[in-house]
N, C-alpha and C positions, 0 to 999 in steps of 0.2 A: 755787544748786547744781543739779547734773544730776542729775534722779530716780535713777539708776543708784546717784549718792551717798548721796539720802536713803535709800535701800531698805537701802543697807548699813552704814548707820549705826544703824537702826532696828533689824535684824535683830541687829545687835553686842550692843543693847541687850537686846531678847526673849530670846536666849540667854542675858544674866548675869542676868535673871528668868525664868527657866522655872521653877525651883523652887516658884514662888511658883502660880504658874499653876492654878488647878482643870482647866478644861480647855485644855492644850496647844494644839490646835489653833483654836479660838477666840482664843484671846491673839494669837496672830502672826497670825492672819486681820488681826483687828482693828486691830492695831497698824501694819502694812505697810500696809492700807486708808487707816488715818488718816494716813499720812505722804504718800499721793500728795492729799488733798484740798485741801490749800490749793494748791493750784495749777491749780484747776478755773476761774479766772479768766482760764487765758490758751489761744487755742487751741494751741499745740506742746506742752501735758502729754497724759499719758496719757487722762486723765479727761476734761482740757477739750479735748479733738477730738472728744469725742461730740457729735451734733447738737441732743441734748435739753442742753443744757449752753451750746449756742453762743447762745443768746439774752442767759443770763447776762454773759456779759461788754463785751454793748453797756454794762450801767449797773456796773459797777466796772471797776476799774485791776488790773494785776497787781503782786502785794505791796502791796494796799492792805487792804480790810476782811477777806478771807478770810486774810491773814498778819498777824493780832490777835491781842493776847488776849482781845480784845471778842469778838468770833465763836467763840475756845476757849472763854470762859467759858458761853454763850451753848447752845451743844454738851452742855458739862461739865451743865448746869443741865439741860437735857432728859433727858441719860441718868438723871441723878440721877433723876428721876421717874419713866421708864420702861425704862429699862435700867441698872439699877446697878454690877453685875456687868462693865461693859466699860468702864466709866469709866477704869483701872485704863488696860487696852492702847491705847487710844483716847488720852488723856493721852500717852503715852508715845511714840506714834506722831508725833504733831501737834505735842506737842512739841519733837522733836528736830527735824522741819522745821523750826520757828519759831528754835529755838538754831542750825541750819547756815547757817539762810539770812541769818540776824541778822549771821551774820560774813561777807559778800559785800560787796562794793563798793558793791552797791543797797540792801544793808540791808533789814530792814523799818522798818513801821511799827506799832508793839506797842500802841499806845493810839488805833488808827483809831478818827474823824476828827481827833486831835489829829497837829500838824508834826511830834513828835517823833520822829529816827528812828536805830534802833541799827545802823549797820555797822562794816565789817571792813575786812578787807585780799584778801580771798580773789578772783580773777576767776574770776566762774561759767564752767566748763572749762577753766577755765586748769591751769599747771602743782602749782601748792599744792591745788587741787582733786584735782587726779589724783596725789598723794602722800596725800593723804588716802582717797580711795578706797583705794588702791593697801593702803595702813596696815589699813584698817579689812577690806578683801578676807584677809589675813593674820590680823589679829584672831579675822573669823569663822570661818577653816577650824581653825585654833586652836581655838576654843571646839567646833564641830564633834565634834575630834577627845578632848576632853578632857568633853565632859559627854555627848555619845550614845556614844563608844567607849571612854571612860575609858581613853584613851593622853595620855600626858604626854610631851611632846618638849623 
């Protein structure tokens, strides 16, 4: 899926957990961060056009090890140790890429280096992608409007 997606997918989510949130701002930092990481593998993301970054993906594929759960677990287990506290948004971010992208045509691969691989039906910018944006664009000005201005439409 097209970052633009996962951003707004991610943010659907931080908004039906903000409640939960100690600090607000933090949670969505985090959460919105972790959703553009796996895709630091290829240069056309946001992340992976940085120069310190372009070396990385001579030795990986894209949707290969950094669209795991081996690399989320991997992540999950450091925070654990030194940041615990953002386990939470960081999860939830990374997540949701790994669940959007799962249902594209390219699928991942959730148990890199094993063949197994989960796809969908979805073509990344295709039409179903941009009803989905489109869905989740409405969603959030929705949530928007009903948990910061408590207006119900």
């Amino acid at each position: 899926m097209l970052i633009r997606t996962h951003l707004l997918i991610t943010l659907f989510f931080v908004f039906l957990f903000f409640e939960l949130a100690e600090n607000k701002f933090i949670f969505l930092s985090v959460a919105l961060i972790a959703t553009l990481i796996p895709d630091i593998d290829t240069k056309f993301s946001k992340l992976g056009k940085k120069k310190v970054l372009r070396p990385l993906q001579f030795f990986v594929s894209h949707r290969g090890f950094f669209h795991s759960f081996v690399f989320l677990g991997l992540i999950i287990l450091l925070f654990s140790l030194f940041l615990p506290n953002l386990i939470i948004p960081f999860l939830l971010g990374f997540g949701l890429h790994l669940l959007a992208d799962s249902l594209t045509i390219r699928g991942i691969q959730p148990f890199y280096p094993f063949k197994l691989r989960l796809r969908g039906i979805i073509k990344t910018g295709g039409r179903i992608e941009t009803v989905i944006f489109v869905l989740f664009l409405i969603g959030n000005l929705y949530l928007i409007f009903v948990k910061f201005f408590n207006i119900y439409l």
